[in-house]
C-alpha positions in Angstrom: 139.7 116.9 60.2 140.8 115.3 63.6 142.5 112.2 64.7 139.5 109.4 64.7 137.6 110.9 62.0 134.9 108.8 60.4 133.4 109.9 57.2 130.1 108.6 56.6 126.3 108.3 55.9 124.1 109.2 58.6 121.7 106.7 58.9 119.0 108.7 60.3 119.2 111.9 57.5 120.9 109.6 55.3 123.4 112.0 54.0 126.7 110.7 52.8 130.1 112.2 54.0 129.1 113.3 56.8 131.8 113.4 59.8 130.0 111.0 62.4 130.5 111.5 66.1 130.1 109.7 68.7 127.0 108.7 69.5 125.3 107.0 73.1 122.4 104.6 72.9 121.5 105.7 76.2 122.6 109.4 77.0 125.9 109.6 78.8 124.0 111.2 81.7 121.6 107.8 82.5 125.1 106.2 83.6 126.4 109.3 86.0 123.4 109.6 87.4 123.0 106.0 88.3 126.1 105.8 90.3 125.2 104.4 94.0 127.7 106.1 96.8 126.1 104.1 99.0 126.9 101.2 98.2 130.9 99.6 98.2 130.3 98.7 94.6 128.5 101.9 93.6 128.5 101.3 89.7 125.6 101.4 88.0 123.3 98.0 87.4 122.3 97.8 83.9 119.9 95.3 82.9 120.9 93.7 79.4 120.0 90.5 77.1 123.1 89.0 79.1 121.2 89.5 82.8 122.3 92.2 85.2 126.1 94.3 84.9 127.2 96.2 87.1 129.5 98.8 84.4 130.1 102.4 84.2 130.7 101.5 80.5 128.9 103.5 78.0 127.4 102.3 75.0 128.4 104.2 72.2 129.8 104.3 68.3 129.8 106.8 65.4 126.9 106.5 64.2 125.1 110.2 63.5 126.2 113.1 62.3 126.1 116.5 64.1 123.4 118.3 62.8 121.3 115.0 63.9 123.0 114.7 67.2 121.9 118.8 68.0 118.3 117.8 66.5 117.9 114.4 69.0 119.1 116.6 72.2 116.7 119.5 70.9 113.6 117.8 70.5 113.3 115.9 73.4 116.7 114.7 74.9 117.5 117.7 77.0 114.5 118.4 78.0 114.0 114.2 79.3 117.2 114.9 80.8 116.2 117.9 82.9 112.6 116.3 84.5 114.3 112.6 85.2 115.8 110.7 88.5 118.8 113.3 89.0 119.4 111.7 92.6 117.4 110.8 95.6 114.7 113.1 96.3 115.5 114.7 92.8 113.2 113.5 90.3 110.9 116.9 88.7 108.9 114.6 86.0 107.8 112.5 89.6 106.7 115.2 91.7 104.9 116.9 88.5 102.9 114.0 88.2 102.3 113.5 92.0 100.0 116.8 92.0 98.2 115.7 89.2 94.7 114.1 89.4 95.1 110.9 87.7 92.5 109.5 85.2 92.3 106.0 87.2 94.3 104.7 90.0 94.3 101.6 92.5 96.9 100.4 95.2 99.8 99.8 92.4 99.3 102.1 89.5 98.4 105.5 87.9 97.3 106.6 85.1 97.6 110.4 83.8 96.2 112.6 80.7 99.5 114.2 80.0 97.4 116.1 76.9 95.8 117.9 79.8 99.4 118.6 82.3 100.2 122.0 81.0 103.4 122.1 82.4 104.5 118.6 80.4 106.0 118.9 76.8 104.5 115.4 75.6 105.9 115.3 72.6 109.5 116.0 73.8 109.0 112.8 76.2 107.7 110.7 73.1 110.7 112.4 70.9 113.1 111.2 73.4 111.6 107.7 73.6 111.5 107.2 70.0 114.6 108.4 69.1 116.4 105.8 71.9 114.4 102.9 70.1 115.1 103.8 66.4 119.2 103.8 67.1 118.6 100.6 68.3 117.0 99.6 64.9 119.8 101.2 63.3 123.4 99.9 64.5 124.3 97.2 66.6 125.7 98.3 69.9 128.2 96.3 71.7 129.1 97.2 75.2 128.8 95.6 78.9 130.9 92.5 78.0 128.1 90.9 75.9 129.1 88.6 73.2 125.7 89.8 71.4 124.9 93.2 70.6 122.2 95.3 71.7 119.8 95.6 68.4 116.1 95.2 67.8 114.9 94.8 64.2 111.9 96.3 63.0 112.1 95.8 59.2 109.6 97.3 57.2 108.5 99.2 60.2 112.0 100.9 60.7 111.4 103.7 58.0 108.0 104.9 59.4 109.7 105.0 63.0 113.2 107.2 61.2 111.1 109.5 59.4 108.9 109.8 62.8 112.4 110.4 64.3 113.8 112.8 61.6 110.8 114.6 59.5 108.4 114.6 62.3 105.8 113.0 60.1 103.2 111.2 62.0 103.8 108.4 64.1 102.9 104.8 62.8 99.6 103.6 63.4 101.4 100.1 63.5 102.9 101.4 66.5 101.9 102.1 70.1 104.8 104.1 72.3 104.1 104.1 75.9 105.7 105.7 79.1 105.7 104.8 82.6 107.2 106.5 85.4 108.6 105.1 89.1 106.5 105.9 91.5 108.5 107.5 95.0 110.3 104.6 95.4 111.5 102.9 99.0 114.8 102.1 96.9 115.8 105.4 95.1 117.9 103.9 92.6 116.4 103.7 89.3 116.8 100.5 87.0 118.7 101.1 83.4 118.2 99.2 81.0 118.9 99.7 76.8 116.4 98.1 74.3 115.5 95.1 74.4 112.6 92.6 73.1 110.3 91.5 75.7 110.1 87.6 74.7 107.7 85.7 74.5 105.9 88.9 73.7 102.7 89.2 72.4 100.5 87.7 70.0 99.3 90.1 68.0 102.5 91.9 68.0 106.6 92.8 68.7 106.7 94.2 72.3 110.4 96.3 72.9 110.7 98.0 76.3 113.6 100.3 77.5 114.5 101.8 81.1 116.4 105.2 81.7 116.2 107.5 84.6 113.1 106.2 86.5 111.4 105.9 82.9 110.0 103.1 81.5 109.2 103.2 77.8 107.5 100.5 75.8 107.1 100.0 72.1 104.7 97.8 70.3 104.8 96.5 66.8 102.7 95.1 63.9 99.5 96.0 62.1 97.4 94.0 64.8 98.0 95.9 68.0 95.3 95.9 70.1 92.9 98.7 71.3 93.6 98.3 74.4 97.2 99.2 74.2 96.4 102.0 71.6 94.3 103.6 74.4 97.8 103.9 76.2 99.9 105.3 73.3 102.0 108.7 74.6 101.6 109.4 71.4 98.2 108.9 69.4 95.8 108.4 72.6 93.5 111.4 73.1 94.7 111.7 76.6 98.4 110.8 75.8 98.6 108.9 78.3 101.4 109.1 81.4 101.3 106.5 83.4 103.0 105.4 87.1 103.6 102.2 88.0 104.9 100.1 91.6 105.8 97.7 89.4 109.1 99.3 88.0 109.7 100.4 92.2 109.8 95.9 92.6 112.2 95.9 89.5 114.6 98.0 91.2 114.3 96.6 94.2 115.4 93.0 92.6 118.7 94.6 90.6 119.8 96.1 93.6 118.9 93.8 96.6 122.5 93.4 98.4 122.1 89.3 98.0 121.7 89.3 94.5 125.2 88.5 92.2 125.9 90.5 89.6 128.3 90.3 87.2 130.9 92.5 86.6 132.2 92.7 81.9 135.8 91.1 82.3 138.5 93.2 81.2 139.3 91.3 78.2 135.1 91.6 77.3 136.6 93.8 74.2 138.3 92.1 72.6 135.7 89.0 72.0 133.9 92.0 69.3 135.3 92.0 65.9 137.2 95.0 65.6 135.2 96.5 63.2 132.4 96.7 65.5 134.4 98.0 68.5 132.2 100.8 70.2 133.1 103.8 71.7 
């Protein structure tokens, strides 16, 4: 057993001494890919609780073991990875979708049946998604120079998402996942941004949204979700529904306007965490 071993219970097959490695919230490739060369402060801009960092920081801990780690990147991480924003001009899940006949469209958005896209692996991208929001139920990350971690808590809801996650058992109907993607943007640069809760949120329900590689995904929470939002779900819609939206083009345009400050995690950001929650 190497230097840095840490023996423990996975938390997503929950099987105790296991050797945990080191696990990213977001995958290590949403950070290289977002690097700018263009710019004369080309690190990414991620968008946190905290407002807008520009880091090359990943967010990471021990957390899973490494059967779970191989069954996260083979049911839907590597193949997210391989149709996301690779660079400018580089983006497969975007020009898929572009010769596709969308199901409704106006000036600003686009909505696809990705049940009927033969060449889409739906429940990969819904794996992916799902798998990003249930670490953030299950661990606090720490990272980006934020006194408070990144963590969303579901509760009772938590278990139905794991086993989702893990056993493959069907997806809550207390939840709704949903996926947008960036349309061709004028700015080529896609926003990154790890779980969050969209406050004040809804009524009827929790509303969690996440950004990685020119992919927006969204996750609703509670027994009253509306209809309307179920007819959206990736996952339990007939249609499983894809959509595109200008709306996450404007996002990106705001992070990376040139007049905009963003701030930068000081070097001493580390050592505000208790050292028992250290990441990475």
């Amino acid at each position: 057993m190497g230097e840095g071993t840490k023996l423990g219970t996975c938390p997503l097959c929950r099987r105790a001494g296991r050797e945990l490695q080191r696990s990213h919230l977001l995958p290590r490739q949403a950070t290289i890919r977002a690097w700018n060369r263009n710019l004369d402060k080309p690190q990414p801009r991620i968008l946190t609780e905290g407002g807008i960092r520009r880091t090359a920081n990943q967010i990471r801990q021990r957390l899973l073991c490494a059967d779970c780690e191989k069954q996260l990147n083979r049911n839907g991480e590597s193949y997210a990875l391989g149709i996301s924003f690779f660079e400018p001009g580089r983006f497969p899940l975007q020009d898929l979708l572009a010769q596709q006949q969308p199901i409704t469209a106006d000036s600003r958005n686009r909505v696809y049946a990705g049940a009927e896209i033969e060449e889409l692996e739906v429940d990969k991208l819904a794996h992916y998604g799902a798998g990003i929001f249930w670490k953030a139920t299950a661990a606090e990350w720490y990272s980006y120079g934020n006194p408070e971690p990144v963590h969303i808590a579901l509760g009772p809801y938590e278990d139905g998402l794991r086993r989702f996650v893990h056993d493959h058992t069907a997806f809550p109907q207390t939840m709704v996942l949903t996926l947008c993607v960036s349309p061709a943007p004028e700015h080529p640069w896609p926003l990154a941004a790890p779980p969050r809760r969209i406050r004040p949120g809804m009524p009827e329900c929790h509303h969690y949204a996440l950004h990685v590689l020119g992919l927006k995904y969204e996750l609703f929470v509670g027994a009253q979700v509306p209809d309307a939002l179920r007819r959206h779900c990736l996952i339990n819609s007939p249609e499983r529904v894809v959509s595109m939206s200008a709306e996450m083009e404007d996002n990106a345009r705001r992070v990376y306007d040139p007049r905009r400050k963003v701030k930068r995690p000081p070097r001493r950001a580390w050592t505000k965490v208790p050292k028992a929650r250290l990441t990475g």
